[in-house]
C-alpha positions as CSV (number, residue, x, y, z in Angstrom):
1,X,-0.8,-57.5,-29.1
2,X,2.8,-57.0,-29.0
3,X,3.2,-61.0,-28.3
4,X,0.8,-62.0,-31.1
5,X,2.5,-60.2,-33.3
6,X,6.5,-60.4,-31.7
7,X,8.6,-60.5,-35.2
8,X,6.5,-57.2,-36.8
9,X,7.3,-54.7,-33.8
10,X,10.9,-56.0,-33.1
11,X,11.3,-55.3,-36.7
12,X,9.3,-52.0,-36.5
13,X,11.6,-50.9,-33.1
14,X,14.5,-51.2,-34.9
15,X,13.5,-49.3,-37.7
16,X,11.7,-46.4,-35.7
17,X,14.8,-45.9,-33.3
18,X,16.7,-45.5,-36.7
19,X,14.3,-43.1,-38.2
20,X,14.6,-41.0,-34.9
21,X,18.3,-41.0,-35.5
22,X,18.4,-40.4,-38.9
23,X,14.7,-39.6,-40.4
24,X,16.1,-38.6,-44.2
25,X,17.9,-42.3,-44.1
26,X,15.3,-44.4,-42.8
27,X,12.1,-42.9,-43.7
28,X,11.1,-45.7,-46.6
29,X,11.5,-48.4,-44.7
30,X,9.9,-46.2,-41.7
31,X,6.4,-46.1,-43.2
32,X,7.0,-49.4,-45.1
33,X,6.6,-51.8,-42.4
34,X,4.7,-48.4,-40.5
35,X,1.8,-49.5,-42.9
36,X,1.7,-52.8,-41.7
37,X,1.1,-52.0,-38.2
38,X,-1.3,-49.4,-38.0
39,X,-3.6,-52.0,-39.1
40,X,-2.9,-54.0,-35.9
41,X,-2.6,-51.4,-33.8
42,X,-5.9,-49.9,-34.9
43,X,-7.8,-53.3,-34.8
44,X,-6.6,-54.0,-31.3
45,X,-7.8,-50.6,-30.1
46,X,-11.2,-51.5,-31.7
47,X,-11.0,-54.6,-29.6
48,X,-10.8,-52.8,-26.5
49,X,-12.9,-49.7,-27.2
50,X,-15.6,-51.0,-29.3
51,X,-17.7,-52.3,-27.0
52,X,-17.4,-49.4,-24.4
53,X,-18.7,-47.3,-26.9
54,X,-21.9,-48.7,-26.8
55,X,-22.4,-49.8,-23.2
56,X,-23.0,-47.9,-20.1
57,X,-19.4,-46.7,-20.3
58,X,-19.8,-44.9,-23.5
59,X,-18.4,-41.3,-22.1
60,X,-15.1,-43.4,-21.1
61,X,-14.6,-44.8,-24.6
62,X,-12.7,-41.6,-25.8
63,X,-10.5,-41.4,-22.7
64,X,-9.8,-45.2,-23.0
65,X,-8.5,-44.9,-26.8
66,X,-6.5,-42.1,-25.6
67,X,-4.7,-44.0,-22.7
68,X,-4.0,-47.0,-25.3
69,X,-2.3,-44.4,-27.8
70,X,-0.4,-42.9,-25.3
71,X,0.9,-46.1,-24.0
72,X,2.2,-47.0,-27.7
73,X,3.3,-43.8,-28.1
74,X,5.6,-44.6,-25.2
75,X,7.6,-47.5,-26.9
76,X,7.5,-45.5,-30.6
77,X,7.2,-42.2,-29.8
78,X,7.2,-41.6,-33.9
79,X,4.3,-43.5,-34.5
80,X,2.3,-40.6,-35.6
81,X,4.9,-39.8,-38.5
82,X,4.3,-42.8,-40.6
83,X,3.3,-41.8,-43.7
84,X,4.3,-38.1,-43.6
85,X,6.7,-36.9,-45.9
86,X,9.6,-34.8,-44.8
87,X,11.6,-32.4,-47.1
């Protein structure tokens, strides 16, 4: 994921350590590009769930999404702020 798609996250990494600095400064641009991965983050976590939800591993599925959000949250632990508004 992050290979495929090299020049959006090094872009995205230097705008999320930015916004953790300074979130009033940076939070535009911060759920700008933020828009344009979530899509990729959330098609490449359908990738590797989606077909564990409707095997014989179903009861993993949940546990597996979990582990891949966690492990992005990892490299931008803001993730979860794009698209919320702070005054």
């Amino acid at each position: 994921m992050l290979e495929q798609n090299k020049e959006l996250f090094a872009s995205f990494k230097v705008i999320h350590d930015n916004f953790v600095k300074n979130p009033d400064a940076y939070s535009y641009r911060f759920n700008k590009v933020g828009q344009r991965v979530l899509p990729v983050l959330r098609e490449h976590e359908a990738r590797l769930c989606g077909k564990t939800e409707r095997g014989v591993y179903s009861k993993f599925s949940g546990g597996l999404a979990e582990k891949f959000k966690s492990e992005v949250r990892v490299h931008f632990p803001k993730i979860d702020f794009i698209g919320v508004r702070i005054s």
